[in-house]
C-alpha positions as CSV (number, residue, x, y, z in Angstrom):
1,X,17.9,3.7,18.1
2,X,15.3,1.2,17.3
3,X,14.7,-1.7,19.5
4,X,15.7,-5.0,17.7
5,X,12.7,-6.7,16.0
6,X,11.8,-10.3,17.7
7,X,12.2,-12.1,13.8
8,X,9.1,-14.8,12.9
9,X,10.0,-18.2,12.9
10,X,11.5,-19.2,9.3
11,X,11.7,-15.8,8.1
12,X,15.8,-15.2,8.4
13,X,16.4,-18.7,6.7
14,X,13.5,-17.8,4.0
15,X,15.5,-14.2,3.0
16,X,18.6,-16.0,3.0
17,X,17.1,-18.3,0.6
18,X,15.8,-15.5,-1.5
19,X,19.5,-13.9,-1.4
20,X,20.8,-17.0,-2.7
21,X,18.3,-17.3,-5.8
22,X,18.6,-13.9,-6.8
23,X,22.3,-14.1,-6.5
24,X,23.1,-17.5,-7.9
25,X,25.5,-18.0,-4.8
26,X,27.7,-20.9,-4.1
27,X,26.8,-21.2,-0.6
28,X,23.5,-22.8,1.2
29,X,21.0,-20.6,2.5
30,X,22.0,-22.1,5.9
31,X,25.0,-21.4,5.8
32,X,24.9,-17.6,5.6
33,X,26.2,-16.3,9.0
34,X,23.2,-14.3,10.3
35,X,25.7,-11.6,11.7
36,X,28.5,-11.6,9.4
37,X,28.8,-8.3,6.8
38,X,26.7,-8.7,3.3
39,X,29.5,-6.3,2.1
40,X,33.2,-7.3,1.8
41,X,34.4,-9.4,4.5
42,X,31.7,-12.1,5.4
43,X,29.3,-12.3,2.2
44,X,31.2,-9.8,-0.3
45,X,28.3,-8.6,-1.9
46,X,28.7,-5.4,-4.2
47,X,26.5,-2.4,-4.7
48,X,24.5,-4.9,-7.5
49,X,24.2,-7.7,-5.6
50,X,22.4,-5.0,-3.1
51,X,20.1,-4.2,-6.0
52,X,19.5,-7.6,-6.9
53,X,18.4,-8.6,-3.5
54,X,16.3,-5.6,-3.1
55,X,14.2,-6.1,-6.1
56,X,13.7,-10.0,-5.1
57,X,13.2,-8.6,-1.5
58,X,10.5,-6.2,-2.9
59,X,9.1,-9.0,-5.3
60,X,8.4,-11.1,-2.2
61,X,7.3,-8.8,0.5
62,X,5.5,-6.2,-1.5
63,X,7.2,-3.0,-0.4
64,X,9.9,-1.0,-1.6
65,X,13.8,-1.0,-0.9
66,X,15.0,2.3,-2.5
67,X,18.4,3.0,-3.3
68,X,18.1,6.8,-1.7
69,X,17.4,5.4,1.8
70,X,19.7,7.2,4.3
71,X,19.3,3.6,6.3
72,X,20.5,1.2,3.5
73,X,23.7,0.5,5.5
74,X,22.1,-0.2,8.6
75,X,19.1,-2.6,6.8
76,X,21.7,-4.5,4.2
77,X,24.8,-4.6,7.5
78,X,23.7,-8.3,7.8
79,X,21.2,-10.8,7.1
80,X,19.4,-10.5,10.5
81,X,19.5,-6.9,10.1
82,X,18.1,-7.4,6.2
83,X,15.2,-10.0,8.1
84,X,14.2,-7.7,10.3
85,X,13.7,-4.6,7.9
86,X,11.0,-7.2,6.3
87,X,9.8,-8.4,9.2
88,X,8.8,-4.9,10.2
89,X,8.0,-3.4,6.8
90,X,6.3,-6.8,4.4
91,X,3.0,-6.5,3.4
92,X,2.8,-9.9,1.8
């Protein structure tokens, strides 16, 4: 298992900004529980709201989210876990 990645300050609130952009959602970045599910219960996102957020996420950070990746449930389980997929993988 991978140890959990220490987050930069800003950089959870500034993807939950992003999801909230490329989503149109009617909830404040800040108010995005950092642990809660993106999928069903907590955020209720759907497999094209995953999409959507990966191309912004991959707009912003330079690298690529690809739908085939056997790790899509861990890296999209939450917003920290989302956070620290780009922490560890951004090149911009």
């Amino acid at each position: 298992m991978n140890e959990p990645t220490t987050l930069p300050d800003g950089l959870m609130a500034e993807v939950a900004d992003l999801m909230v952009a490329a989503l149109n959602l009617d909830i404040a970045a800040g108010e995005i529980d950092p642990d809660a599910p993106l999928f069903g219960e907590g955020l209720g996102l759907d497999s094209i709201d995953i999409l959507e957020v990966a191309l912004a996420v991959s707009k912003q950070y330079g690298f690529q989210l690809r739908s085939d990746d056997e790790d899509n449930v861990r890296i999209f389980a939450s917003l920290r876990s989302l956070a620290g997929h780009v922490a560890q993988h951004r090149i911009k």
